[in-house]
DRENFI-169923 format. One record per residue: x, z, y of N, C-alpha, C in turn; residue in three letters. Coordinates in steps of 0.1 Angstrom, whole numbers, plus 5000, padded with zeros to 4 digits. Each point is the difference from the previous one (the first is absolute). Example, Ala and Ser with C-alpha at 12.3 -4.5 7.8 and 13.67 -1.06 7.14 Angstrom:
2
5132, 5078, 4943, 4991, 5000, 5012, 5009, 5000, 5012, ala
4996, 4993, 5011, 5009, 5000, 5011, 4992, 5008, 5011, ser
END
This chain:
143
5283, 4648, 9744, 5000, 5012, 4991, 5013, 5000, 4992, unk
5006, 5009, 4999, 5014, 5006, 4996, 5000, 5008, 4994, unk
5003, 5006, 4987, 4999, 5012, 4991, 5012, 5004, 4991, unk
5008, 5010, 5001, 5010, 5001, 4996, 4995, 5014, 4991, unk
4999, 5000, 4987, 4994, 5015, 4991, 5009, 5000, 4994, unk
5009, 5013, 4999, 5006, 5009, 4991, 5000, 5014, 4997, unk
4998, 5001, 4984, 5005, 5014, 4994, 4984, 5006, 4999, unk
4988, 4993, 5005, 4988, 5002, 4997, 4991, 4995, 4999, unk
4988, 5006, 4998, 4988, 4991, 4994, 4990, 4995, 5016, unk
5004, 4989, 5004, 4991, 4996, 5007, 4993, 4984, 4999, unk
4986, 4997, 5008, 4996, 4988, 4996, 4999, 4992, 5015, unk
4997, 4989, 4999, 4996, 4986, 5006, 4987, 5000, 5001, unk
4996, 5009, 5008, 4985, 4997, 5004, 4991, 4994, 5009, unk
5008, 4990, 5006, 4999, 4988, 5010, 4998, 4994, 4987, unk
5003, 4995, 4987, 4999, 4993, 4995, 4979, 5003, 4988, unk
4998, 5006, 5001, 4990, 5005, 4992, 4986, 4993, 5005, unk
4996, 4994, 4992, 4985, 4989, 5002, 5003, 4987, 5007, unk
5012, 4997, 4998, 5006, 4989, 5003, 5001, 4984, 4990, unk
5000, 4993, 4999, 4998, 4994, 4991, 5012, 4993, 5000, unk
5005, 4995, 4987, 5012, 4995, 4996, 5000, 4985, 5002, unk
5007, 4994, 5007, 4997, 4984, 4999, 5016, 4993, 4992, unk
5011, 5009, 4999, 5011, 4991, 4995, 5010, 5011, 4994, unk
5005, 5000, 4991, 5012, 5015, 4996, 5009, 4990, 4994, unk
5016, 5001, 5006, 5008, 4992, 4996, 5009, 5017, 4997, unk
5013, 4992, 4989, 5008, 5008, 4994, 5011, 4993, 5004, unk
5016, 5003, 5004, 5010, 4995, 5001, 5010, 5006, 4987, unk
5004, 4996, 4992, 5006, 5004, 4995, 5013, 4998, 4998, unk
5013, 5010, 4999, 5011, 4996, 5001, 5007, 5003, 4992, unk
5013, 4990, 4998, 5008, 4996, 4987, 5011, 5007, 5002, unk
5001, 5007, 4990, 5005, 5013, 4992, 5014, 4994, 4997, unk
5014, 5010, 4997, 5014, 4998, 4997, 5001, 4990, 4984, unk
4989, 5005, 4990, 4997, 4997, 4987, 4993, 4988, 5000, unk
4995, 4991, 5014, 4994, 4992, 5001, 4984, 4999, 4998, unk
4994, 5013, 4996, 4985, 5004, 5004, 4994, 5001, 5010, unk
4989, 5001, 5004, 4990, 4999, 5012, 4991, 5017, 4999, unk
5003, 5005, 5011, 4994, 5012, 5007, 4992, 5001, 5005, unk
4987, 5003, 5004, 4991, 5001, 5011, 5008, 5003, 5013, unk
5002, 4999, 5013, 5003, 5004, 5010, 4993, 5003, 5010, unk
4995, 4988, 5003, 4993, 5001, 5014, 4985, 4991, 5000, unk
4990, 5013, 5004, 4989, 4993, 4999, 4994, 4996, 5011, unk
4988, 4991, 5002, 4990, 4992, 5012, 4989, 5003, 4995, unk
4991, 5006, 5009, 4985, 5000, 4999, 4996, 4992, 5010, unk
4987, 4993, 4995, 4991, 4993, 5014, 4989, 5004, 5002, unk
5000, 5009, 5011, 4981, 5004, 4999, 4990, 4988, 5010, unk
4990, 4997, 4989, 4991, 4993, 5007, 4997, 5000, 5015, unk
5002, 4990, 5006, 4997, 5002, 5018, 5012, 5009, 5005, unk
5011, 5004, 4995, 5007, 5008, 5006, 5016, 4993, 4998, unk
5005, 5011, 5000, 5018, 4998, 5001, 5006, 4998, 4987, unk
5009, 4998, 4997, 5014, 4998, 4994, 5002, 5017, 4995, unk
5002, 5010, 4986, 5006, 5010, 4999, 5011, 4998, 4992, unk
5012, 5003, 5006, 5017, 5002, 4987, 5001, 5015, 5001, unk
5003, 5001, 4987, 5004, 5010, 4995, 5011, 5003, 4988, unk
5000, 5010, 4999, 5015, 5002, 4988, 5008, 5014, 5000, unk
5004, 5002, 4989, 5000, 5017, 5000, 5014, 4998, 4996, unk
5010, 5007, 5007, 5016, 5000, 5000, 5006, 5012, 5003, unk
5003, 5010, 4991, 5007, 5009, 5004, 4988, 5013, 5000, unk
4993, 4997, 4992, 4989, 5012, 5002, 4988, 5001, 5008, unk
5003, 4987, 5010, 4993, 4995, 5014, 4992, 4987, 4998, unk
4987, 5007, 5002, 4991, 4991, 5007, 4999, 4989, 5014, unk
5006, 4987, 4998, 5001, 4991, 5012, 4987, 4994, 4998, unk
4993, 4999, 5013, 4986, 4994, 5001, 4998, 4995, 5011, unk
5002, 4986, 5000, 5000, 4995, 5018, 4986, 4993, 5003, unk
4997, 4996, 5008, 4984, 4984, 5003, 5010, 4994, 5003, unk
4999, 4987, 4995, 5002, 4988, 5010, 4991, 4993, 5003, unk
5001, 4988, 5011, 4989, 4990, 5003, 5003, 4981, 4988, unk
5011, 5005, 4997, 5002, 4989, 4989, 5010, 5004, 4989, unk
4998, 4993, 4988, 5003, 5001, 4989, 5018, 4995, 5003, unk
5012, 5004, 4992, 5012, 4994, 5006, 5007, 5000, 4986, unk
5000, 4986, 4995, 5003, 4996, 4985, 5014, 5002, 4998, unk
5003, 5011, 4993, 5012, 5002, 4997, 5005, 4996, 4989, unk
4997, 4994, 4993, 5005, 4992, 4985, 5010, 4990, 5007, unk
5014, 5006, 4989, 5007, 4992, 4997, 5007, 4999, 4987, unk
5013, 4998, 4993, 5004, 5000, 4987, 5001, 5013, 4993, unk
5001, 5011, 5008, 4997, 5013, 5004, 4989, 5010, 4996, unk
4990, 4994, 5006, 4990, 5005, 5004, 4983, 4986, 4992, unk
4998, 5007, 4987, 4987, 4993, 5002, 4983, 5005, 5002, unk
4992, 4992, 5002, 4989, 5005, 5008, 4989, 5000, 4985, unk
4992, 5011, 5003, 4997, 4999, 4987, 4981, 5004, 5008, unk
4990, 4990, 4996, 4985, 5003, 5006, 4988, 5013, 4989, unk
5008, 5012, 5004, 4989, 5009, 4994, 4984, 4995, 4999, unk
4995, 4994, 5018, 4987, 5006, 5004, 4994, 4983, 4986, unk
5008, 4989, 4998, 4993, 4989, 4995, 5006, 5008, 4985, unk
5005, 5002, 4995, 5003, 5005, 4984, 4990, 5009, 4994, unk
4996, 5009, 5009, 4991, 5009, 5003, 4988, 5002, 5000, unk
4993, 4988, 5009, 4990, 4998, 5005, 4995, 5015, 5010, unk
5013, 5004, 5013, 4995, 5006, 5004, 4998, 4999, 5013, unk
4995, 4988, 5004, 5001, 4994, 5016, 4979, 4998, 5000, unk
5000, 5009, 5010, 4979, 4999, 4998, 5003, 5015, 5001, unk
5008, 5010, 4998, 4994, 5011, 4993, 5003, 5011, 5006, unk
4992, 5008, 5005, 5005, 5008, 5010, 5015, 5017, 4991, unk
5002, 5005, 5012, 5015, 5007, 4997, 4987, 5013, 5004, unk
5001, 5011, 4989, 4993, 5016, 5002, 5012, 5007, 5004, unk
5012, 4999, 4994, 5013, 5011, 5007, 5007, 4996, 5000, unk
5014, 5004, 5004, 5016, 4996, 5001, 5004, 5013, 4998, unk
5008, 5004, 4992, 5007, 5015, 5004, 5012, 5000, 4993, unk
5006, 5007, 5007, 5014, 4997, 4994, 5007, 5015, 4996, unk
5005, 5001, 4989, 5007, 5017, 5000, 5013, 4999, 4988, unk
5002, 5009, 5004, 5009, 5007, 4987, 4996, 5001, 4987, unk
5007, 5002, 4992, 4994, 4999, 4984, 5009, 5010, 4988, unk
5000, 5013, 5005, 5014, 5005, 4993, 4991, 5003, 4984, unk
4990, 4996, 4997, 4994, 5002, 4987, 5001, 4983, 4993, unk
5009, 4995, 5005, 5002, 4987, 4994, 5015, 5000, 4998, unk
5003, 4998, 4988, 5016, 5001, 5000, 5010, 4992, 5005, unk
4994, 4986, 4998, 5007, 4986, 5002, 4998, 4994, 5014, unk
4996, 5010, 5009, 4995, 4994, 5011, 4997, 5012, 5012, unk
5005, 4998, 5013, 5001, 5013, 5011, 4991, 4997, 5011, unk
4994, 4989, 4999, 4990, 4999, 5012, 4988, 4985, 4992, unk
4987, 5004, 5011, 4989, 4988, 4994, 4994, 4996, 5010, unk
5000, 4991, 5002, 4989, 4992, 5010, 4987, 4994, 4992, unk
4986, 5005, 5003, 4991, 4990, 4993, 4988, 5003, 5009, unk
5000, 4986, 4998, 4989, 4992, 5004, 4984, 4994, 4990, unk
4989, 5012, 5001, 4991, 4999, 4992, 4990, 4991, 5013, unk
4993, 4988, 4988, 4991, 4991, 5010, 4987, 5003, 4988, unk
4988, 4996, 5009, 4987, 5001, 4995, 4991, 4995, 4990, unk
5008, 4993, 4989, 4994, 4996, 4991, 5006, 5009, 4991, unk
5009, 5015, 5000, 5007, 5006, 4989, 5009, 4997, 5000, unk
5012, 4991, 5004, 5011, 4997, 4996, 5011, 5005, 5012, unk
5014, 5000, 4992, 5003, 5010, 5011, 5017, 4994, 4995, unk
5008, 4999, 5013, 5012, 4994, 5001, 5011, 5015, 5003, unk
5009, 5000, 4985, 5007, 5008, 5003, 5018, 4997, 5001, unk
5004, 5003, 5013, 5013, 5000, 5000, 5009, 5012, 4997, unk
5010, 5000, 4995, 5008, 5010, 4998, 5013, 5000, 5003, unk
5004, 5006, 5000, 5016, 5000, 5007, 5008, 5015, 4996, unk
5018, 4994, 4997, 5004, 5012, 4999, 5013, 4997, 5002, unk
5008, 5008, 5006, 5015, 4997, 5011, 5012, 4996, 4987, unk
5001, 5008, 4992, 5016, 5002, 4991, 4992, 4996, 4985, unk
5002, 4993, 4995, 5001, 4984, 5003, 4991, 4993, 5006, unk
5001, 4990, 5014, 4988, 4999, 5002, 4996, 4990, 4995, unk
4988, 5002, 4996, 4987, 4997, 4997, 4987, 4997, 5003, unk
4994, 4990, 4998, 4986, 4997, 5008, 4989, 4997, 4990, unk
4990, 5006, 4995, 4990, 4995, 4987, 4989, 4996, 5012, unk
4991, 4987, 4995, 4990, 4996, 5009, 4990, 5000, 4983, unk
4985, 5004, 5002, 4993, 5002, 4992, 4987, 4997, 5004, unk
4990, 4994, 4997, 4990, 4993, 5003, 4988, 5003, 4993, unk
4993, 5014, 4997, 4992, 5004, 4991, 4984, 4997, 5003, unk
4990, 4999, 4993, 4991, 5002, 5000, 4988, 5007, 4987, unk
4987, 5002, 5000, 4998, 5006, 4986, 5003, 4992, 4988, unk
5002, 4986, 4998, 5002, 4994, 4990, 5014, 4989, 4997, unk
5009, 5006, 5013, 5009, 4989, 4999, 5014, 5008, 5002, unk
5004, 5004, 5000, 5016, 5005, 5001, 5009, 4987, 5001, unk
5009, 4998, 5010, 5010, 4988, 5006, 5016, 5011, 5004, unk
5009, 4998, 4989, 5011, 4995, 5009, 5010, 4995, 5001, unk
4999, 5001, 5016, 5010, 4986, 5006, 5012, 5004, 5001, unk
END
């Protein structure tokens, strides 16, 4: 599976009643010396490898059959699904869209799972920008 989304609202619905077994974050080191979200890994239970990452407005969504550790001095690996506690737990949607009622931000990927809580990425080209947010009813996280 291959999914390239731009300039609209669409979802990942191969992914829906799926259960989450691992969500890694890569995060990469910034001119200022800070750390960005970049590039994400999903592991669905019994299934594949998902990378993803939103660049240019665009939705990149590939399967693999293995995880391919890209950390280096660069690049560090950061474990949403263990920080979280969200490996056990199944994924209700993925959708990704535009956001022109958000100021600070031109497109959103999120990922709502079954206990309420819901993984939002954001993204926006000039300057770019990457907010990763990790909400649920009683906890607000950000990374």
């Amino acid at each position: 599976m291959g999914i390239h989304l731009q300039h609209f609202e669409a979802g990942v619905t191969e992914l829906q009643g799926a259960t989450c077994e691992r969500f890694l974050c890569m995060k990469s080191k910034e001119a200022d010396g800070s750390f960005m979200p970049s590039v994400f890994w999903l592991k669905i239970h019994g299934g594949a490898w998902h990378r993803f990452f939103i660049d240019a407005w665009v939705l990149f969504w590939d399967e693999r059959e293995e995880y391919e550790n890209e950390s280096d001095s660069d690049f560090v690996l950061f474990d949403l699904g263990s920080e979280h506690g969200l490996g056990g737990i199944k994924i209700v949607s993925v959708i990704m869209g535009q956001t022109p009622e958000v100021a600070d931000f031109e497109s959103c990927l999120t990922l709502l799972f079954a206990d309420g809580r819901v993984c939002i990425i954001q993204y926006t080209e000039e300057p770019r920008r990457v907010n990763l947010n990790i909400a649920d009813a009683f906890i607000r996280t950000r990374l």
